[in-house]
VEXSEZA-692467 format. One record per residue (C-alpha): residue in one letter; x, y, z. Coordinates in steps of 0.05 Angstrom, whole numbers, plus 5000, padded with zeros to 4 digits. Last residue first. Layout:
<sites>
res|px|py|pz
A|X|Y|Z
...
</sites>
This chain:
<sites>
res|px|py|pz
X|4469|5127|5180
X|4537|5165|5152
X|4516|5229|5179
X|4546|5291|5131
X|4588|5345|5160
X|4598|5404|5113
X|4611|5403|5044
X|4679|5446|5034
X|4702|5438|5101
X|4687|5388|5125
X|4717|5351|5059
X|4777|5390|5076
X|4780|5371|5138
X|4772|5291|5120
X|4808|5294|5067
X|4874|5315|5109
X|4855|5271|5171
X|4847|5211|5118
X|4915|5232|5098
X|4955|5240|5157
X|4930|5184|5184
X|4935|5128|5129
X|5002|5161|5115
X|5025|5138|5181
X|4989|5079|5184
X|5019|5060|5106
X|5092|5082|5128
X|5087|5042|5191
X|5080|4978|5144
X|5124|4996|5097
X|5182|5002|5152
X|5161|4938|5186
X|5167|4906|5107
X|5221|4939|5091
X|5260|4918|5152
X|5245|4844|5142
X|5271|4843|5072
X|5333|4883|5092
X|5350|4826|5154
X|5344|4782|5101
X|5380|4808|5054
X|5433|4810|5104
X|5431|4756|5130
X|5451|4727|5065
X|5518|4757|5061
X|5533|4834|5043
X|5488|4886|5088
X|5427|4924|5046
X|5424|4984|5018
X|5400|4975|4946
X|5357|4924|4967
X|5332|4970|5032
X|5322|5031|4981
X|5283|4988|4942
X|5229|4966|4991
X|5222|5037|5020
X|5216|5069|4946
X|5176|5017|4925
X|5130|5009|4990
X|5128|5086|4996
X|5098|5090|4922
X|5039|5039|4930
X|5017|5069|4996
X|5007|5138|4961
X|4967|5122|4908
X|4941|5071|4946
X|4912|5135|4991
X|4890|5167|4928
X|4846|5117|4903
X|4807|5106|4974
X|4808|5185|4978
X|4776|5184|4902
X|4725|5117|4922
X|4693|5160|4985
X|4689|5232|4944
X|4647|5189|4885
X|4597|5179|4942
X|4573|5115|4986
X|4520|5125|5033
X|4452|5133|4976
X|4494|5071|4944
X|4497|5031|5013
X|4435|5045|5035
X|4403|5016|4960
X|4463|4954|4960
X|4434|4934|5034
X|4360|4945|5022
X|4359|4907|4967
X|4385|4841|4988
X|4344|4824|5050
X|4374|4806|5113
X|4383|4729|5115
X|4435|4733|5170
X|4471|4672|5132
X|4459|4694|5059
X|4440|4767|5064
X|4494|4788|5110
X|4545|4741|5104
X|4546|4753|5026
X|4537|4819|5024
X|4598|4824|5080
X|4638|4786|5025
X|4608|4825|4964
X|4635|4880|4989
X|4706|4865|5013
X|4709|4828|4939
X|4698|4903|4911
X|4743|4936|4958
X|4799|4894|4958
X|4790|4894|4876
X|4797|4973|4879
X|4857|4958|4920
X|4892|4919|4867
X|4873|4975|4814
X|4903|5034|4862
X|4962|4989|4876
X|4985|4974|4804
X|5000|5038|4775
X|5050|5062|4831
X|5066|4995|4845
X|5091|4981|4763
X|5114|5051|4763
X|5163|5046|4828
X|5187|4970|4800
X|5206|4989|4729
X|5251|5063|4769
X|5281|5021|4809
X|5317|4972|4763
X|5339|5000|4699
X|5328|5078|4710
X|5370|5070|4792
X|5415|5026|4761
X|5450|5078|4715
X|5487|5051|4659
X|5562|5065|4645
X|5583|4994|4646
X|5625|5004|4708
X|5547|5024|4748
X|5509|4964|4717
X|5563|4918|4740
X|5565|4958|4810
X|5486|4929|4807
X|5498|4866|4802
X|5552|4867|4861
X|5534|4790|4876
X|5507|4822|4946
X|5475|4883|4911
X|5441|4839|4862
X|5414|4792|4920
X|5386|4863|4952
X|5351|4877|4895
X|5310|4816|4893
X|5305|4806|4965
X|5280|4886|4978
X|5230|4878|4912
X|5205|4801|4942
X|5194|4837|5006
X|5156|4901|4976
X|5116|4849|4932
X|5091|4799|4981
X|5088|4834|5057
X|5082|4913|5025
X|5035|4888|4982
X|4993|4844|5042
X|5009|4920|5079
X|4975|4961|5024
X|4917|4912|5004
X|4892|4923|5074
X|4908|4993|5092
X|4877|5021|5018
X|4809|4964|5032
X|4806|4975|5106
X|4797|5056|5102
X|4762|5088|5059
X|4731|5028|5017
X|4719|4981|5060
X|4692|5017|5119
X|4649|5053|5067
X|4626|4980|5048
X|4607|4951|5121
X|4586|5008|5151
X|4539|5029|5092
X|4514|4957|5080
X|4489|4946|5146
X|4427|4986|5143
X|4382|4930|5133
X|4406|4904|5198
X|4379|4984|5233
X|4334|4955|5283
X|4377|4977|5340
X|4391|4900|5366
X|4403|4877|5289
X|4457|4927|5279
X|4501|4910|5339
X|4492|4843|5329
X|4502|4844|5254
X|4566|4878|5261
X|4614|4832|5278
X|4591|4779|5231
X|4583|4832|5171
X|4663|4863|5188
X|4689|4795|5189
X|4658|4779|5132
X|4681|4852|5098
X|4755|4825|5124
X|4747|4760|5088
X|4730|4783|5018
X|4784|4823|5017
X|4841|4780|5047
X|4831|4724|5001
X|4823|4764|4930
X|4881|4813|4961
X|4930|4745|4969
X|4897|4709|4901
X|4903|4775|4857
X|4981|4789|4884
X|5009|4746|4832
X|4981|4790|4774
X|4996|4849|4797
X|5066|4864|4824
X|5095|4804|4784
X|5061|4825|4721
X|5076|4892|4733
X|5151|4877|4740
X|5150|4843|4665
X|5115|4901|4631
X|5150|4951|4672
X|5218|4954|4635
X|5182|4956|4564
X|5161|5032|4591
X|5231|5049|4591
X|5247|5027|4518
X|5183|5073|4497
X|5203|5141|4532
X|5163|5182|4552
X|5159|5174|4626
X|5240|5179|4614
X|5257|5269|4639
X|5207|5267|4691
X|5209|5189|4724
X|5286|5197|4724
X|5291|5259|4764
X|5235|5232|4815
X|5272|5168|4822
X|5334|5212|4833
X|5302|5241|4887
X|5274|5183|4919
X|5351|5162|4926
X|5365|5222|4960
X|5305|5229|5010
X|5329|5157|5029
X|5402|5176|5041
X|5392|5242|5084
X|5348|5193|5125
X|5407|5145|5131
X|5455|5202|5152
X|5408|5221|5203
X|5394|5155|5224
X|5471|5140|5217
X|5482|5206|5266
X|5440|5194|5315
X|5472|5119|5321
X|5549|5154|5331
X|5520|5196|5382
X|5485|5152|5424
X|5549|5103|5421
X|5583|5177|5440
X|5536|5178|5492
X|5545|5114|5521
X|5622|5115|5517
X|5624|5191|5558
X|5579|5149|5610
</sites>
């Protein structure tokens, strides 16, 4: 019994420790994003991150997007066509897109592609004591290699979920009016008397949001990952479960958040 608690013990006090750790190391991201965001020679850092946070995601959110507003059109039309209301399915279909599925969607495939190639990346320079390198030569590895990968998925994310959105779209248009062959106009005209300015800002802010936890979470395994090669893999697959309840939890917190205060600034407004 006395072993079991102190074992209980012992792990409290890692998490703690651990937590202590991660608000720490977001800290001095914070420091170093105020005092260099105007600096030239750190924005030539993110030039070669973005392009692997951006440009070779386009083909996993491309996919994904346009098959999740299919999915949405061929589980919907049912529903829809039995109430009358298929020329209606626009609304459902692209303001599920945009507030919710879209910002979740292109959040966890980052968190799966980039966040796991950030945690492997980092976390092979930790093993071959890369970064200790930086540290002896006087240079601070959190400004050199952090600080690159938090601005390219800060930036990045809100673009690559935009393009979620926009293929999610024009999937479920093209289930609906090509294979359920309900007409064209009436989905796009419901769907931009539906869809306000309000609906694309808390889709932009929540990747905001997403795209900084999975570079802080993904970097803060690298940097703090076990020696050896299970290791780094044992880091890549916590970032990625850890990313992945960070985006539902801020997902909830959040859309609850804009939600209320839309409420309560506009009043309730009927979607249909």
């Amino acid at each position: 019994m006395t072993g079991l608690l102190a074992q209980l013990g012992d792990r409290t006090l890692q998490s703690v420790a651990a937590f202590g750790a991660f608000w720490r190391f977001f800290g001095q991201i914070s420091s170093w994003m105020v005092t260099g965001i105007n600096r030239w020679r750190n924005w030539r850092l993110v030039a070669p991150v973005a392009y692997e946070v951006g440009n070779r995601s386009v083909p996993v959110i491309l996919i994904t997007g346009t098959f999740v507003g299919m999915v949405l059109a061929v589980q919907a039309y049912e529903q829809f066509l039995s109430a009358g209301l298929e020329d209606r399915m626009g609304v459902v279909i692209n303001l599920s897109v945009v507030r919710e599925l879209g910002p979740v969607l292109a959040g966890v495939m980052l968190a799966g592609r980039v966040g796991g190639a950030l945690t492997a990346e980092l976390g092979t320079m930790n093993v071959t004591e890369q970064i200790e390198a930086l540290r002896s030569m006087g240079a601070d590895p959190i400004r050199h290699l952090v600080v690159p990968r938090f601005l390219a998925c800060l930036l990045l994310t809100p673009f690559l979920t935009i393009y979620c959105d926009v293929m999610g779209a024009l999937g479920g248009w093209f289930i609906t009016v090509k294979i359920f062959d309900v007409p064209s106009e009436p989905y796009w005209q419901f769907t931009a008397s539906a869809l306000e300015r309000w609906d694309l800002l808390v889709g932009f802010i929540k990747s905001v949001f997403f795209g900084a936890a999975i570079a802080v979470i993904s970097c803060y395994k690298g940097f703090h990952c076990r020696h050896g090669a299970e290791g780094v893999g044992r880091a890549c697959t916590e970032s990625f479960v850890t990313s992945f309840i960070a985006i539902l939890v801020l997902d909830f917190f959040i859309g609850f958040f804009m939600q209320a205060f839309y409420n309560f600034m506009w009043g309730f407004k009927p979607v249909l």
